[in-house]
C-alpha distance (Angstrom), angle and dihedral (degrees) to the residues before:
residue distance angle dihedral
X1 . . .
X2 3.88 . .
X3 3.94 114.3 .
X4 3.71 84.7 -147.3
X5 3.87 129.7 43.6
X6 3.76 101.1 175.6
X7 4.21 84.5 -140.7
X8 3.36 90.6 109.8
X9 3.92 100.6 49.3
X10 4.05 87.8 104.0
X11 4.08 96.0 59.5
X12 4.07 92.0 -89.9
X13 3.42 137.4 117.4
X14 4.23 138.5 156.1
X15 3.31 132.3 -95.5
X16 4.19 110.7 -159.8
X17 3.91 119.9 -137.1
X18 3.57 146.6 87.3
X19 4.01 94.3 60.1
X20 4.03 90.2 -52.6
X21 3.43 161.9 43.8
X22 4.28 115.2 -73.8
X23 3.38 114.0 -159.9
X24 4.13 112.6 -154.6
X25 3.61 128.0 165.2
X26 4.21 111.4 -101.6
X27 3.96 95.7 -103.8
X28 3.96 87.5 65.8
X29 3.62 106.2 128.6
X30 4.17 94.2 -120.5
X31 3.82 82.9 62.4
X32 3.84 96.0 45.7
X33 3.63 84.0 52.0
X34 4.16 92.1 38.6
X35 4.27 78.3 52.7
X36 3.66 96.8 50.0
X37 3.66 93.8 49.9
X38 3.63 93.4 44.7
X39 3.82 81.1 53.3
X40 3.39 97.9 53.1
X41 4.23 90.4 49.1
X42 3.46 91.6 56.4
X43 3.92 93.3 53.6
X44 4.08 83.4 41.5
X45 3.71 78.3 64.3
X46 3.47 108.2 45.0
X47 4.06 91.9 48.0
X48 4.30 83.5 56.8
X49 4.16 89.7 52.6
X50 3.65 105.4 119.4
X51 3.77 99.9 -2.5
X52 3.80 130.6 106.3
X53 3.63 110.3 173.3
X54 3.95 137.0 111.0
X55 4.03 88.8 -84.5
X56 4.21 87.7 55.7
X57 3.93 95.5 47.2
X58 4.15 86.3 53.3
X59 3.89 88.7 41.4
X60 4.23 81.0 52.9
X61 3.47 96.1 41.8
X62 4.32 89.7 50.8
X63 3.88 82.3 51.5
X64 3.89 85.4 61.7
X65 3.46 91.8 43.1
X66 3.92 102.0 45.5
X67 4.23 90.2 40.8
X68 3.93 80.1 58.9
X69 3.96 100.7 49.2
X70 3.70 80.0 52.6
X71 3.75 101.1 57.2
X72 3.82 79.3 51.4
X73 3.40 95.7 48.5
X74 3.81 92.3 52.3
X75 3.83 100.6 36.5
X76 3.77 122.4 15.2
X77 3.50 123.8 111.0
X78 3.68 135.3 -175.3
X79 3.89 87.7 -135.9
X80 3.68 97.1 52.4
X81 3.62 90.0 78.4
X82 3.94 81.7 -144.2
X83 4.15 114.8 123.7
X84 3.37 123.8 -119.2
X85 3.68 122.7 -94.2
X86 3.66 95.6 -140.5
X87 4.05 106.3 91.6
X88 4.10 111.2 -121.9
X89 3.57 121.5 -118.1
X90 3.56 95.4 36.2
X91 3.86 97.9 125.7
X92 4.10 79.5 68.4
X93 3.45 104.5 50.8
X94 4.08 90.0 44.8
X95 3.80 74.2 59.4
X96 3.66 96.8 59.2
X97 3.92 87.5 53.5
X98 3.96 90.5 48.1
X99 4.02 88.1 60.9
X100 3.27 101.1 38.8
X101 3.80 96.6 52.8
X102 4.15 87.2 42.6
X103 4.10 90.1 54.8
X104 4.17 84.2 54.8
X105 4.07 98.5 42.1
X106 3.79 120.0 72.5
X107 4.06 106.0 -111.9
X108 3.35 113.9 -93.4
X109 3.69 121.1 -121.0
X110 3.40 110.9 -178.2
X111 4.12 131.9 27.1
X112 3.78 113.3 -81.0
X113 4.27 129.9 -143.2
X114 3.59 114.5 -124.8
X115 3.76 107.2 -99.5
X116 3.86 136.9 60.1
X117 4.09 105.1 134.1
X118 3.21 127.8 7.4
X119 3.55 109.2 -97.7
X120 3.71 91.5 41.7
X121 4.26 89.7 62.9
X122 3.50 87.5 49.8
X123 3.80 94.4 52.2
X124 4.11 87.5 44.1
X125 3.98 81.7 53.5
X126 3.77 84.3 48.3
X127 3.85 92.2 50.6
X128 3.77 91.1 49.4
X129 3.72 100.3 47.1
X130 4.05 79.3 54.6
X131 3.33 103.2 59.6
X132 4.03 90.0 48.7
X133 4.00 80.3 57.5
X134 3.23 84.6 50.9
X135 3.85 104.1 54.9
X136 4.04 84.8 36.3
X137 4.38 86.0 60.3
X138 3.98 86.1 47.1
X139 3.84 96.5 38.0
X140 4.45 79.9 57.4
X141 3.62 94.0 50.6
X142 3.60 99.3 53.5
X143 3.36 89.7 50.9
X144 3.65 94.0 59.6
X145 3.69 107.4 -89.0
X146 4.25 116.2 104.8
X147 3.37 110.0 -134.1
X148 3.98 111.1 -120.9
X149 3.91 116.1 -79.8
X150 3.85 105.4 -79.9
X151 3.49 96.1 4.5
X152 4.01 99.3 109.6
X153 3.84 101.0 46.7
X154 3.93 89.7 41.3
X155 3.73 97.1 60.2
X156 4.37 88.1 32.8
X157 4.09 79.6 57.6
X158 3.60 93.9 40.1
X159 4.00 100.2 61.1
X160 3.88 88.4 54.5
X161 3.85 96.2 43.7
X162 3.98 76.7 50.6
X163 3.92 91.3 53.9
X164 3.59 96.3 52.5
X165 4.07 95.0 46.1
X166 3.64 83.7 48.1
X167 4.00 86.4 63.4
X168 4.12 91.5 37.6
X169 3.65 89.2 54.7
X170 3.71 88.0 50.0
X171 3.87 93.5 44.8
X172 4.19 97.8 44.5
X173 4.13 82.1 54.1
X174 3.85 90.0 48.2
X175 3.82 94.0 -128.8
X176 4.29 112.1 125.2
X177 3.77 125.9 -123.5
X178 3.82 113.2 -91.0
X179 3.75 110.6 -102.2
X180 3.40 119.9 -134.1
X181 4.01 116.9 -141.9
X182 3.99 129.1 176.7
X183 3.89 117.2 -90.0
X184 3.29 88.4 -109.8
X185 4.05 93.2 66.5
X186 4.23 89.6 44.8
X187 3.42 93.6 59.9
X188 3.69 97.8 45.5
X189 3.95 85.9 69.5
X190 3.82 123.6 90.4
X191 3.97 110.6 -90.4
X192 4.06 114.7 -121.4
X193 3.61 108.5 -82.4
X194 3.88 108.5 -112.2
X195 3.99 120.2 -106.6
């Protein structure tokens, strides 16, 4: 199989489903949703670099899980007759991992920044990069096109599962959540000293 096809050298490229191939041009909003979920895998990936822990195998697992809503994304249709490849149910079982991880983090009390340790800024980079899949999936279906069955309140789910093993990362490498205070409380502390 060829890496490149040169079919797409014109701004098009094919969507499968419905008993064929659909040919659409690459700012179609299934592949702006295909490309923010391929987005947010690659991030998933980064966050797992160097880790292997219970936290990385559910950050591998999501890859699965996100790699599938975007073979939906980019190919199911209700006419094909063929099932979706993203499992059901899974907005409740990302759930289970949002509770369990909030019974083990101190509650939060304030907003947080997006940072602390490293592999909790790249899951908040993760979490952000899903919510602009997010608005891409609902940006599609008010245009006309029904996202996939499960696909909506999977990635909705998924940025707040995100949040929360932002915080875990930050908590397994014993650094705390950045605290975000007013502008008025930043500048009331001393300014670096110049070199």
């Amino acid at each position: 199989m060829k890496i490149y096809t040169r079919s797409g050298d014109k701004g098009g490229t094919s969507l499968y489903g419905g008993g064929g191939r659909s040919r659409v041009t690459k700012s179609h909003p299934r592949i702006l949703v295909g490309g923010a979920l391929d987005e947010l895998n690659a991030n998933l990936g980064l966050a797992a670099v160097g880790h292997n822990d219970a936290l990385n195998d559910l950050i591998i697992t999501l890859q699965y899980r996100v790699f599938e809503a975007g073979a939906d994304v980019c190919s199911y249709s209700p006419d094909s007759g063929k099932p979706p490849a993203l499992p059901p149910g899974l907005d409740k079982e990302l759930e289970g991992h949002i509770d369990a991880f909030d019974k083990n983090l101190e509650q939060l009390r304030y907003f947080i920044l997006s940072g602390g340790s490293e592999r909790g800024a790249r899951l908040h980079i993760a979490r952000t990069v899903c919510r602009r899949a997010e608005c891409a999936l609902v940006a599609m279906a008010e245009g006309g096109d029904e996202p996939p069955p499960g696909v909506l309140a999977f990635i909705n789910r998924l940025s707040d599962l995100l949040f929360m093993m932002a915080r875990e990362a930050n908590r397994i490498a014993g650094i705390p959540d950045v605290q975000w205070v007013t502008k008025r409380e930043v500048f009331k502390a001393a300014p670096p000293k110049a070199e």
